[in-house]
N, C-alpha and C positions, 0 to 999 in steps of 0.2 A: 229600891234601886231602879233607875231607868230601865228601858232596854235597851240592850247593844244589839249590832249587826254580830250575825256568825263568826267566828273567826272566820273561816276561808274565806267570807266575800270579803271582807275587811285585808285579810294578806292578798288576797287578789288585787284590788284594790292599790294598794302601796308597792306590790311590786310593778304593775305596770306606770305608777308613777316614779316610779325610781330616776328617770334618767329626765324630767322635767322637774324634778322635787328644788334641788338649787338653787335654780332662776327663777321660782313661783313663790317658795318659802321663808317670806319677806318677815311676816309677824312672827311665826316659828323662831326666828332667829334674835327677834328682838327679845321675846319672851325669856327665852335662851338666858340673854344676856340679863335680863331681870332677873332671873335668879337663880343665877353666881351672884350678881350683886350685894342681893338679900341673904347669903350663905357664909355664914362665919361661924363654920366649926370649932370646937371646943381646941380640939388636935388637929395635927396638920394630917390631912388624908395621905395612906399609905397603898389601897387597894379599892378601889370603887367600880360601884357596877353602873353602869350606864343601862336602865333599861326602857326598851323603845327606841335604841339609837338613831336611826334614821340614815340618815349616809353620814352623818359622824362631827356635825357642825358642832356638836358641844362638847365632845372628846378634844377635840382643838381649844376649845375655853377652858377645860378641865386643865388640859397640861400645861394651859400657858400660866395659869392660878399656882398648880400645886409639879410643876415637874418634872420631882423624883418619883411621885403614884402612878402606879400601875393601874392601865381600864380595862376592864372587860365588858366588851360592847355585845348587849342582847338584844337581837330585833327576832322577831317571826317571818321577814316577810326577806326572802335568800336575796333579793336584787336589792334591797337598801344598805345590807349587810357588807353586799360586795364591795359598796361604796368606803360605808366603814371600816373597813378590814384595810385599809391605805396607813389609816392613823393609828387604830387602836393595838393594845399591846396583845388583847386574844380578844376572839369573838367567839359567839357563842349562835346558834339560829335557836330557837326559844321561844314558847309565850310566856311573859313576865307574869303573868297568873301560875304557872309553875315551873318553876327554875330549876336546871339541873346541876345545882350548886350545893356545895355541903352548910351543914348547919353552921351560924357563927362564922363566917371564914371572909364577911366584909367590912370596912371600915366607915364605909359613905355607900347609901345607895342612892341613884340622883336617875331621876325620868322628866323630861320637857313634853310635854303636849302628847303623852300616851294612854295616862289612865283614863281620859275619857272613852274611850274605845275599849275597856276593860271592865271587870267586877270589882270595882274597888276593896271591897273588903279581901277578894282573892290575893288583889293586888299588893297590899298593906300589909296580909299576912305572912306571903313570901318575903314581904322585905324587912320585916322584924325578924325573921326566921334566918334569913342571910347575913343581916348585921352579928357584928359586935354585941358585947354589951356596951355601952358606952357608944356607941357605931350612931353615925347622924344619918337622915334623910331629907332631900329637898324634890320638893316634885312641883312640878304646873301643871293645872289642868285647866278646864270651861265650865263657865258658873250657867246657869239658865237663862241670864242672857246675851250670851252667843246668836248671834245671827237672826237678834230679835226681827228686825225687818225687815229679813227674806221670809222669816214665816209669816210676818203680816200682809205682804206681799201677795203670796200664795195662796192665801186663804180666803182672797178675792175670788179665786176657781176654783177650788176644791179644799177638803179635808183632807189629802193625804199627808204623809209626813215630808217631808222634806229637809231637814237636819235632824242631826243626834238629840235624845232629850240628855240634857245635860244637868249634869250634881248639883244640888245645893252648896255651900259651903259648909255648913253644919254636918250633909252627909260624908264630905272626905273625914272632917275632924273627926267624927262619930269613928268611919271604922280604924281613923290611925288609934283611936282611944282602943276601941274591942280589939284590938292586935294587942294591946299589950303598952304604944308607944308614950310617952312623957316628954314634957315642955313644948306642947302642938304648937306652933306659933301658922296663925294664915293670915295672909296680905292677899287684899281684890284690888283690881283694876282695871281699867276700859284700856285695849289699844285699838288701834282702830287703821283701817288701810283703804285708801280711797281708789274707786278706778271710773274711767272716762264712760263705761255703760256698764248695763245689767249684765250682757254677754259676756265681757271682761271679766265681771266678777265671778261670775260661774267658772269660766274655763279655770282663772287660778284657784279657785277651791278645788276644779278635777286633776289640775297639776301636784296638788301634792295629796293627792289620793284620798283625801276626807269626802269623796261623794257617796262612802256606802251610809247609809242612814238605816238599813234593818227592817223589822215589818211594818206594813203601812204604809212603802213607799210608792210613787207614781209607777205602776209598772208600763205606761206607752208615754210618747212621744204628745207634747203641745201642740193644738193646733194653731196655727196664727192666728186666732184673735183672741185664746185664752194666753198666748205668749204676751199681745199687746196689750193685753189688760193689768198680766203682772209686770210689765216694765211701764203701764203707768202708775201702778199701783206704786211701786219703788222710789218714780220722780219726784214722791213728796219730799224724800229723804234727802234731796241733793243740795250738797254742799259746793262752797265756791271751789274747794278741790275733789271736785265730782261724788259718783253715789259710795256711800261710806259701806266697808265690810267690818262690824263690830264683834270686838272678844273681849268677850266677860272674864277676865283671866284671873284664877285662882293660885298662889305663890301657898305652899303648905312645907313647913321645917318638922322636924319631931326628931325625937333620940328614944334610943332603946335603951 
């Protein structure tokens, strides 16, 4: 399993992006919409757990699909929540690595762009453990390569880390399998968001709070000329609608 960042720096993190998350979370939101897309439960959902909500853009997709379903929205991180908490029918504040939900008591559990940031197997097995039997799951997460070309980028100046290491595909399948789940279905894909500098791209990665990366990180500040060397390092990548931010994005369905 990769490493992840602590929880605290990671809910630090998220909560002081709370109030830029909207206006920054452009892919988040497409992704979002990818899969609902790709989601075609068996039954029509009656009780769904939204976990990772975020400020609550997929609670909005959720009700406009199915609703009569009740969501219950689970974040960690109490400012994204409060955002949530406008839409959803209860919240919960929470780490979706363990839920304070009773056994069997859900019919969908559905998470967009959070278990990278988790133990997946944690994750997988709370939500086998929250389902139905019969109960579906659909989750997004980031394949390995995510933001291939800010680490090639960076690696111009130094070894540190600079993004999450992110899952295989085979690793989510693996632990929906050792949870327990059946009919794994996963779909990858590239989306990708362009912006006019290097600068640009950074800030919207720290707007929706993805800047904690865990151990190995740069612990100071760039000097100007190891900055000018990773933004020319970056120039190779440019396209006619400027330097590209790419997500490896993983679409994973499974039932209990």
């Amino acid at each position: 399993m990769p490493p992840v960042p602590t929880r605290l720096r990671v809910r630090e993190s998220f909560d002081r992006a709370a109030a830029s998350y909207d206006d920054a979370a452009i892919v988040q939101r497409q992704v979002c919409e990818l899969l609902l897309a790709s989601f075609n439960p068996s039954t029509t959902p009656d009780w769904i757990l939204d976990a990772g909500c975020g400020t609550g853009y997929g609670i909005g997709l959720l009700q406009g699909r199915w609703p009569a379903a009740r969501i219950l929205a689970v974040d960690f991180a109490p400012a994204m929540l409060a955002a949530a908490r406008r839409s959803a029918d209860l919240c919960v504040a929470a780490d979706i690595e363990a839920l304070p939900c009773r056994d069997a008591s859900y019919s969908t559990w559905w998470s967009n762009l959070t278990v990278q940031w988790c133990d997946p197997e944690a994750v997988c097995g709370e939500a086998h453990r929250v389902l139905r039997r019969g109960g579906e799951l659909a989750l997004s997460t980031l394949g390995p390569a995510t933001f291939a070309e800010l680490r090639e980028a960076f690696s111009s100046i130094d070894q540190h880390r600079h993004t999450l290491s992110f899952s295989e595909p085979e690793a989510i399948a693996a632990a929906l399998r050792r949870s327990g789940f059946d009919d794994i279905r996963l779909h990858r894909q590239t989306v990708s968001q362009h912006y006019p500098d290097l600068a640009s791209l950074l800030r919207a990665v720290k707007d929706i709070g993805a800047n904690s990366v865990g151990d190995g990180a740069r612990s100071g500040m760039l000097g100007r000329r190891a900055w000018q060397r990773v933004q020319a390092a970056y120039e190779k990548y440019r396209t006619s609608d400027g330097l590209p931010s790419r997500y490896d994005v993983i679409l994973a369905y499974a039932r209990k």
